[in-house]
N, C-alpha and C positions, 0 to 999 in steps of 0.2 A: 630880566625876561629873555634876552638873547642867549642866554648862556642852558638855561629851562628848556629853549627851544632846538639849542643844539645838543644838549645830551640827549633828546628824544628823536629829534632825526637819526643820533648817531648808533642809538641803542635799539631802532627799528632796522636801521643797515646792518649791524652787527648780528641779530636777531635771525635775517634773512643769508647768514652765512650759513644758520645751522640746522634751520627750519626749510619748511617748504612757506611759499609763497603766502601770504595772509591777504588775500582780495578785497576783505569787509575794515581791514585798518589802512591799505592803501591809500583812498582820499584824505583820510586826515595826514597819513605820510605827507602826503604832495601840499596838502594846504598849510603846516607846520612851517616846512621846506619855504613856502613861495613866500610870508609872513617874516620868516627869519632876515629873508632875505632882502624883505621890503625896509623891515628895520635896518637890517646893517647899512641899507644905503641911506638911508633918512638922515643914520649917524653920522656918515659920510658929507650927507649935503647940508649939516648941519656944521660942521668943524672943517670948513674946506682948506687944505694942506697950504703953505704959500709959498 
């Protein structure tokens, strides 16, 4: 799932190199984005380093 999640942030970033700005995909941008990030920590708080 995290990995789905990041090719799509990454291929929206990419996208906005070459394009003009897309306003009406922007929220899912940022909710993708905020979700990814919720999981990487989750996985993080799940396997704590020792």
């Amino acid at each position: 799932m995290t990995t789905g999640i990041l090719v799509s942030v990454m291929a929206y970033l990419i996208s906005g190199l070459f394009n003009d700005s897309m306003v009406a995909v922007s929220p899912l941008f940022w909710m993708l984005l905020g979700f990814g990030i919720s999981l990487t920590q989750r996985g993080k708080d799940a396997h704590p380093e020792k």
